[in-house]
C-alpha positions as CSV (number, residue, x, y, z in Angstrom):
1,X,7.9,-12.9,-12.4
2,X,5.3,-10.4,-13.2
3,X,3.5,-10.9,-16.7
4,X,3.9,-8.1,-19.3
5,X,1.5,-7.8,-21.9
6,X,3.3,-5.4,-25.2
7,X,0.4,-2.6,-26.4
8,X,0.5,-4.5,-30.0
9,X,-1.5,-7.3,-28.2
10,X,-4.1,-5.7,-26.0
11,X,-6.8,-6.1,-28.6
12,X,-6.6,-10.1,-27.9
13,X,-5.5,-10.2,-24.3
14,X,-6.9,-11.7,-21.8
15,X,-7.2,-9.5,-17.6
16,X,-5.2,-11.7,-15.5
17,X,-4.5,-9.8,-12.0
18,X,-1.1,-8.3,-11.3
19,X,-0.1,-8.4,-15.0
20,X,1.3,-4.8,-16.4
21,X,-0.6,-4.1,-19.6
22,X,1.8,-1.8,-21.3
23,X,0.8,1.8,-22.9
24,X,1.5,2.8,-26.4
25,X,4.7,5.1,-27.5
26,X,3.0,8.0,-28.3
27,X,2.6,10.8,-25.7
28,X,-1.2,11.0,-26.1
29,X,-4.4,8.9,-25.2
30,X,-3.9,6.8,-28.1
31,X,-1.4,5.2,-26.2
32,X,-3.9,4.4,-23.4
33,X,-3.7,0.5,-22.6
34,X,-7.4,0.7,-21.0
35,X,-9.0,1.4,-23.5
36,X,-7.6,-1.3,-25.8
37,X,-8.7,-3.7,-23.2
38,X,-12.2,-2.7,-23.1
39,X,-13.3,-1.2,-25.7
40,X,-13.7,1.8,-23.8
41,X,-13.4,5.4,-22.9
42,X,-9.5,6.7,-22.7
43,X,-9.6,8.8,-20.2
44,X,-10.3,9.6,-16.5
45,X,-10.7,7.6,-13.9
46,X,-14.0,6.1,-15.0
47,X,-13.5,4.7,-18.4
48,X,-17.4,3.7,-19.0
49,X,-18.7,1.6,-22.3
50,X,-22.5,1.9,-23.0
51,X,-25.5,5.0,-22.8
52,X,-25.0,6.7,-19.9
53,X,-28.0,9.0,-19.9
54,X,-30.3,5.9,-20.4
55,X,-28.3,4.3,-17.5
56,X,-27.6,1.3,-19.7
57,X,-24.0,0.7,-18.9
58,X,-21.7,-2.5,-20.2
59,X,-18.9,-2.2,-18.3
60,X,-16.3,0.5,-16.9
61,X,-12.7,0.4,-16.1
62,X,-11.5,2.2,-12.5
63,X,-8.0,4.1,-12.7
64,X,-6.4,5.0,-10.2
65,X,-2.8,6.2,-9.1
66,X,-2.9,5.1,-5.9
67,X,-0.6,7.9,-4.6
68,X,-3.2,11.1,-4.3
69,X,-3.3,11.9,-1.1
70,X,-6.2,14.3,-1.4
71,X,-8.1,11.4,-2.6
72,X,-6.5,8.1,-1.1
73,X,-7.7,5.0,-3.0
74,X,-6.6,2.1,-1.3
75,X,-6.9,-1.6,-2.1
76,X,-6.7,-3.7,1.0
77,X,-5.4,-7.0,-0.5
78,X,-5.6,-9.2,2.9
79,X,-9.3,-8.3,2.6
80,X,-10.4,-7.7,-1.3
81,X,-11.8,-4.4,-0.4
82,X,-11.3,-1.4,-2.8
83,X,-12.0,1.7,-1.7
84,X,-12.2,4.4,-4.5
85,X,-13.2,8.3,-4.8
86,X,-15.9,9.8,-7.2
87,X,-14.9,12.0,-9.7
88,X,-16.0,15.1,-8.4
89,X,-12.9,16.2,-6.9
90,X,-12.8,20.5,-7.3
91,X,-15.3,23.0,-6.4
92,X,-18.0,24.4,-9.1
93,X,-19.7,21.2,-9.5
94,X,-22.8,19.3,-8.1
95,X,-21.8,16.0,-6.9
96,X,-23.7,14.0,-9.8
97,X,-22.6,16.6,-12.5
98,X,-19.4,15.4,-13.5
99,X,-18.1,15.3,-17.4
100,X,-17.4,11.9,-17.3
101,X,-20.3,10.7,-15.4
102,X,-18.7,9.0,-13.1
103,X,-20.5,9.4,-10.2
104,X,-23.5,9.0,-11.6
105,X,-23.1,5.8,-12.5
106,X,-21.4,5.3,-8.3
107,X,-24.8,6.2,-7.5
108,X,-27.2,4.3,-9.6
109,X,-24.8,1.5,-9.3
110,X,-25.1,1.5,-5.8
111,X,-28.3,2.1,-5.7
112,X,-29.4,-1.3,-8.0
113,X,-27.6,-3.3,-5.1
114,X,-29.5,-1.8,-2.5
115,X,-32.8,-2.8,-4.4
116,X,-31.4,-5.9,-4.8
117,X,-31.3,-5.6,-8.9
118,X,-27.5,-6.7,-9.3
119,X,-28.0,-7.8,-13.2
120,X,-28.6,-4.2,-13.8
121,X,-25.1,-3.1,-12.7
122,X,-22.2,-3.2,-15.1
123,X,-18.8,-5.0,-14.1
124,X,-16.1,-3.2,-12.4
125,X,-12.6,-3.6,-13.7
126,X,-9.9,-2.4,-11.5
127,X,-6.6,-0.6,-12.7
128,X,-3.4,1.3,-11.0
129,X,-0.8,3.1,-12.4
130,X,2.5,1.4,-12.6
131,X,5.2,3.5,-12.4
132,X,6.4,3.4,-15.9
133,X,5.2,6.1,-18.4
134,X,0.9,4.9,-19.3
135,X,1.7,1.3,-18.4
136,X,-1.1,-0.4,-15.7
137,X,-1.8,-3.0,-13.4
138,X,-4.6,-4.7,-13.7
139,X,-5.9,-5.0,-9.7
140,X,-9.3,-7.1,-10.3
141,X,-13.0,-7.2,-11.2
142,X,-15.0,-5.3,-9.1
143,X,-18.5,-5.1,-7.6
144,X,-20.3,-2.2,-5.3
145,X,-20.3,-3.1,-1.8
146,X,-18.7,-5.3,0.6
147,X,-19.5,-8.1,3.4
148,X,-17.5,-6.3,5.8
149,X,-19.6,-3.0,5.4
150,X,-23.1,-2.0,6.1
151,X,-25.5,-0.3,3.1
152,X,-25.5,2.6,4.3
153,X,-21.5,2.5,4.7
154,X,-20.4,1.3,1.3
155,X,-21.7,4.8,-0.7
156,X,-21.3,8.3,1.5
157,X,-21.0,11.6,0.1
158,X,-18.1,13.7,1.9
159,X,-18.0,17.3,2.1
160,X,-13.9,18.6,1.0
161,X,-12.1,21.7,0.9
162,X,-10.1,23.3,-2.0
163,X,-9.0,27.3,-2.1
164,X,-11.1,27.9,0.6
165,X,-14.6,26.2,-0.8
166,X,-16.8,23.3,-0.1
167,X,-17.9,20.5,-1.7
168,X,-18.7,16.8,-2.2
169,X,-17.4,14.0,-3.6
170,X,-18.2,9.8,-3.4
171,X,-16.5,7.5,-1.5
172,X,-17.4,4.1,-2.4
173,X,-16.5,0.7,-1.1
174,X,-16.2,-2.2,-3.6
175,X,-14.9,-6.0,-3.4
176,X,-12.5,-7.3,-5.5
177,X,-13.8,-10.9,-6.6
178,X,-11.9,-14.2,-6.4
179,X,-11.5,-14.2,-10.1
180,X,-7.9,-14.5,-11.5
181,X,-8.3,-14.1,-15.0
182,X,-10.8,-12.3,-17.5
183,X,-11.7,-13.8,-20.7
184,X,-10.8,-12.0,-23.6
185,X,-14.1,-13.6,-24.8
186,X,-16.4,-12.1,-21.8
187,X,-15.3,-8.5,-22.2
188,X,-16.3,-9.0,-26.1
189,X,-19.6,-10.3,-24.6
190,X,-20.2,-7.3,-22.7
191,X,-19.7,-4.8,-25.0
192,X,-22.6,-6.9,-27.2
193,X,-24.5,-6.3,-24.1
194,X,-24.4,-10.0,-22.6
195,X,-23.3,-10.0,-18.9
196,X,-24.3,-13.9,-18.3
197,X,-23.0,-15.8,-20.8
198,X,-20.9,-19.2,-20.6
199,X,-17.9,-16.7,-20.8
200,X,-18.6,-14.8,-17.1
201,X,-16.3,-15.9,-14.2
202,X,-18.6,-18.2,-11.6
203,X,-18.2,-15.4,-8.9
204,X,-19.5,-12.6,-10.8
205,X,-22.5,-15.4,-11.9
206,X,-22.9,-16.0,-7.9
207,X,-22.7,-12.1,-7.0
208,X,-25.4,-11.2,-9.5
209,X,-27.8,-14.2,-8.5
210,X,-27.6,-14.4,-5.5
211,X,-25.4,-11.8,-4.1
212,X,-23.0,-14.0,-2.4
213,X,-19.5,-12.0,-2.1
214,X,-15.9,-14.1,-2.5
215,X,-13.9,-11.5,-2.4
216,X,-9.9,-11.9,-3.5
217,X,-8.2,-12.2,-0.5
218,X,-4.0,-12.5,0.2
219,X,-2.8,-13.6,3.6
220,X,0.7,-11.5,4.0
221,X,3.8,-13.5,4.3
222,X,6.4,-12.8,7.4
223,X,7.8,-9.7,5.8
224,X,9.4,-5.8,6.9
225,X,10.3,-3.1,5.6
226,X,13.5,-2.1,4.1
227,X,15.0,1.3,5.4
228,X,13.4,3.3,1.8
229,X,10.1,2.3,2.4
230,X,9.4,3.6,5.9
231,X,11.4,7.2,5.0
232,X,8.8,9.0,3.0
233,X,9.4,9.5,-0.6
234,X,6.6,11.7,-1.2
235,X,8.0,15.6,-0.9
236,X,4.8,16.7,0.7
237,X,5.0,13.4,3.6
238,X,8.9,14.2,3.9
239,X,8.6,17.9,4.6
240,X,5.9,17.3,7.4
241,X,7.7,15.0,9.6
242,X,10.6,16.9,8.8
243,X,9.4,19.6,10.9
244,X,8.3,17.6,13.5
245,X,12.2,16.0,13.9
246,X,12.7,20.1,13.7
247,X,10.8,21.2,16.3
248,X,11.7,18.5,19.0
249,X,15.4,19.3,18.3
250,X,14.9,22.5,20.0
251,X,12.3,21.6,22.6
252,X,13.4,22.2,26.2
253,X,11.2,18.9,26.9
254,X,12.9,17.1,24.3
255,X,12.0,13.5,24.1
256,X,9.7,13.2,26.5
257,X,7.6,16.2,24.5
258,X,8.1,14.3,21.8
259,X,6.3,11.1,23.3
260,X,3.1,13.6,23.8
261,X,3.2,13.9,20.4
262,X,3.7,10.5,19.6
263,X,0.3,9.7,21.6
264,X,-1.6,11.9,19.5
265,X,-0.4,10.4,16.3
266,X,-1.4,7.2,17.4
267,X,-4.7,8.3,18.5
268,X,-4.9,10.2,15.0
269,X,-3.9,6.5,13.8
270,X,-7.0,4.6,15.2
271,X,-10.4,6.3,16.9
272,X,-10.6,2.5,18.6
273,X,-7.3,3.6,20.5
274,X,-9.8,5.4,23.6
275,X,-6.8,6.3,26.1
276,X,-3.3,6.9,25.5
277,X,-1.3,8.6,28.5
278,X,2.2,9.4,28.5
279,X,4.3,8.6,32.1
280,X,6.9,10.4,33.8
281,X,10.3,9.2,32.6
282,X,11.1,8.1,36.2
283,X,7.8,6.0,36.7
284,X,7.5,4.7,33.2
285,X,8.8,1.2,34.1
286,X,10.5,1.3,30.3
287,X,7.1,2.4,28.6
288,X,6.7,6.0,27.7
289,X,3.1,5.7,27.2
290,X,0.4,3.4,28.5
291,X,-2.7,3.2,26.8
292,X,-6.3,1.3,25.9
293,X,-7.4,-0.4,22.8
294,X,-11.3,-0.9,22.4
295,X,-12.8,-3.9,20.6
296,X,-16.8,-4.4,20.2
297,X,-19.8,-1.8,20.4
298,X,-19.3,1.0,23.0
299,X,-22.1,-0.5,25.1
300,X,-20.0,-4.0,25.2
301,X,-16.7,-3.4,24.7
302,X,-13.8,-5.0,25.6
303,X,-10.6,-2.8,26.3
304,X,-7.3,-4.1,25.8
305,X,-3.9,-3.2,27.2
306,X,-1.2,-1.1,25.0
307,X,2.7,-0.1,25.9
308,X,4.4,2.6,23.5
309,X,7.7,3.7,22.7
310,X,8.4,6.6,20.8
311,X,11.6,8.1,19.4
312,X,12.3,10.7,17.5
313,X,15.6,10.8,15.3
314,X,16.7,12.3,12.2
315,X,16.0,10.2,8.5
316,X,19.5,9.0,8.6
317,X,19.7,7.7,12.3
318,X,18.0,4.7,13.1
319,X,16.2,2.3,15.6
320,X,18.2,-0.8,16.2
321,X,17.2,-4.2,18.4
322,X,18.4,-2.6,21.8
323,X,15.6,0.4,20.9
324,X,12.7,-2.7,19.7
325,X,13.9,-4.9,22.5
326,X,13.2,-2.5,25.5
327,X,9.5,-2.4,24.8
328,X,9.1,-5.9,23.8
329,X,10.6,-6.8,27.4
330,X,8.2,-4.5,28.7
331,X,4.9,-5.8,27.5
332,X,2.7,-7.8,29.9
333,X,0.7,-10.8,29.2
334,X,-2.1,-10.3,26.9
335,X,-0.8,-6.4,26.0
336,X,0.7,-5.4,22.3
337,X,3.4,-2.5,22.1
338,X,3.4,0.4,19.5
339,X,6.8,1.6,18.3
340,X,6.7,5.1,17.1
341,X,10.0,6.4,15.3
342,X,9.9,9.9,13.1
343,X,13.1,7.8,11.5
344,X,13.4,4.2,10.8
345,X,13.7,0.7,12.2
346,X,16.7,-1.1,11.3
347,X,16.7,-4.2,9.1
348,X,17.7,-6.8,11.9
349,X,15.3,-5.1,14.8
350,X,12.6,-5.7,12.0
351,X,13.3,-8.8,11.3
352,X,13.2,-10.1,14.8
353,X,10.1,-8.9,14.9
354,X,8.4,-10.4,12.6
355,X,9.9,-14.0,12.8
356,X,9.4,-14.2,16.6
357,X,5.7,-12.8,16.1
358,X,6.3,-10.0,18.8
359,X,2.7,-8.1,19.1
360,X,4.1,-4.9,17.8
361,X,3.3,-2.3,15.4
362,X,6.1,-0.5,13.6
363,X,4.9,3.6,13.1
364,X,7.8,5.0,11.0
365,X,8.2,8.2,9.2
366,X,6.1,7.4,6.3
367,X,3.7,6.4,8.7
368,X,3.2,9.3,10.7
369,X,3.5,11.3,7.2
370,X,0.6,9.4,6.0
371,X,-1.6,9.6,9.2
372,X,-1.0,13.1,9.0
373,X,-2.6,13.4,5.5
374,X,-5.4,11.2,6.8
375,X,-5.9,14.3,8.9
376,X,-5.9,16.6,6.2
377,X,-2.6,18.4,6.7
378,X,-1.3,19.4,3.4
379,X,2.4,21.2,4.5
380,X,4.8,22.5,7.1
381,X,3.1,25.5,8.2
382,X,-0.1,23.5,8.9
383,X,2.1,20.6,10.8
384,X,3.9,23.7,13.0
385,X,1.1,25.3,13.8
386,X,-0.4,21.8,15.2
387,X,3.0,21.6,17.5
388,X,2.8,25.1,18.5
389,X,-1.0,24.8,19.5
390,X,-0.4,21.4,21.2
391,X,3.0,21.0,22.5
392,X,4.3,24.5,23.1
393,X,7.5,25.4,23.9
């Protein structure tokens, strides 16, 4: 059961990853739990302790809602990679000139790592929003960086576009460390200015002395999805594929239009994903689209074998075991399948696929609603004038 910690005892609490940290009763940023925690700033998603023009910084506190699909912060648990947007996200602003500093202190942090001067940068500690009212999750401590990414990969400036103008924002890539609990006692430390005390975890003490990286990292447990978490519950996800179930409904080409598309969502999906060819329905052998995955440098790669399936159905029609089971019987040795639904696959179909270990992936509506936002399409006009241009009628 998940641990919930009342706002009356913040002051006194300890971090311990996963607990909800509950927000006050007022509708204000007194009732900010963050800030209680930390002894910190209460609002924004960089809540920084310390002198930010001198650049002597004790510690800072990362929100995030974890559902903006302009600026998609994502925590990959298997891995203990966080990656997380600056805070210069409208036009009008240079990229380090933000109110709450915030990507100043991305960059200098960043920069101390790639000097190799880890004591100078502050700890990291990671929250989410939880759903209820000011109330947060606390996700983990956090350093710049990870062994998975190269220096010059973990800190990039991207250009964006709001209301028709340019401009840049951070995207920074940070581990979350194998630490499962914060002493009430170091965060008092740190806001004396004492990182290394008796009080630190071990692998922030490691990190900083000799930059060795644990990162937090969950294997996932034999699990699907339920029927309400592959049909999109944000509007703006919902609306999108809804026009793509739409348009194929009146296509003269029907399904097999429809697997075209599906190819170029999967290719949208994955830039490793180098070939993906849709066959004639009476030479597809059960596979409505053959493709190749690449693995390794361009110049050595190896390029394995795909089958996809794709069907397109309205939200409340779904994709049972007879649907799952035609590709699986299709797939050769040493080839994985992709199942592409604008819909949903049904409870048992899911099931069987994860307990028998079948090499498929399961692209549902939410999906092909979020890969579609990875490609910057914001609404329906946007999504019909990509179907128009690429599948016409």
């Amino acid at each position: 059961m998940q641990t919930i910690v009342k706002f009356s005892e913040l002051n006194n609490s300890n971090l311990t990853v996963e607990a909800i940290y509950e927000g006050g009763p007022q509708d204000n940023v007194s009732a900010d739990p963050i800030s209680k925690l930390l002894n910190c700033e209460n609002m924004g998603g960089f809540r920084i302790s310390g002198q930010k023009k001198l650049h002597k910084y004790k510690l800072c506190g990362i929100y995030t809602d974890m559902v903006n699909a302009d600026w998609p912060d994502m925590i990959e648990k298997e891995t203990g990679k966080f990656i997380y947007f600056g805070d210069n996200r409208k036009h009008g602003s240079e990229l380090h000139d933000t109110p709450k500093g915030g990507n100043e202190l991305l960059r200098y942090s960043f920069d101390q790592l790639h000097l190799g001067k880890r004591h100078q940068i502050p700890p990291f500690f990671i929250f989410s929003k939880s759903g209820n009212r000011r109330d947060v999750v606390f996700q983990g401590l956090g350093v710049p960086g990870h062994p998975d990414v190269n220096y010059y990969e973990d800190l990039v400036a991207i250009w964006k576009l709001r209301e028709g103008k340019r401009f840049q924002n951070y995207k920074a890539v940070f581990t979350i460390l194998d630490v499962s609990t914060i002493s009430r006692e170091w965060i008092e430390d740190l806001n004396k200015g004492k990182t290394l005390t008796e009080n630190a975890p071990e692998e922030w003490v490691k990190w900083v002395e000799e930059g060795i990286y644990k990162p937090l990292t969950a294997e996932r447990t034999i699990e699907h999805r339920l029927r309400k978490e592959q049909i999109p519950t944000s509007s703006r996800r919902y609306e999108m594929v809804e026009t793509i179930i739409e348009y194929f409904k009146g296509h003269p080409n029907g399904e097999y239009a429809f697997e075209e598309c599906a190819a170029e969502i999967v290719k949208m999906m994955d830039s490793n994903i180098v070939e993906c060819i849709v066959t004639r329905p009476w030479r597809d052998n059960g596979r409505d689209a053959v493709g190749k995955y690449r693995i390794g440098l361009p110049q050595n790669a190896v390029k394995v074998d795909f089958a996809l399936e794709a069907k397109c159905k309205i939200f409340t029609s779904g994709c049972g075991v007879s649907e799952t089971s035609r590709l699986i019987s299709r797939l050769r040795h040493r080839q994985f399948g992709i199942f592409v639904t604008t819909s949903y696959v049904s409870d048992q179909a899911y099931k069987e696929i994860k307990i028998d270990e079948h090499p498929v992936i399961i692209i549902c509506a939410d999906d092909i609603g979020a890969i579609l936002e990875g490609q910057g399409f914001r609404e329906r006009g946007t999504v019909e004038t990509w179907l128009c241009t690429n599948f016409p009628y």
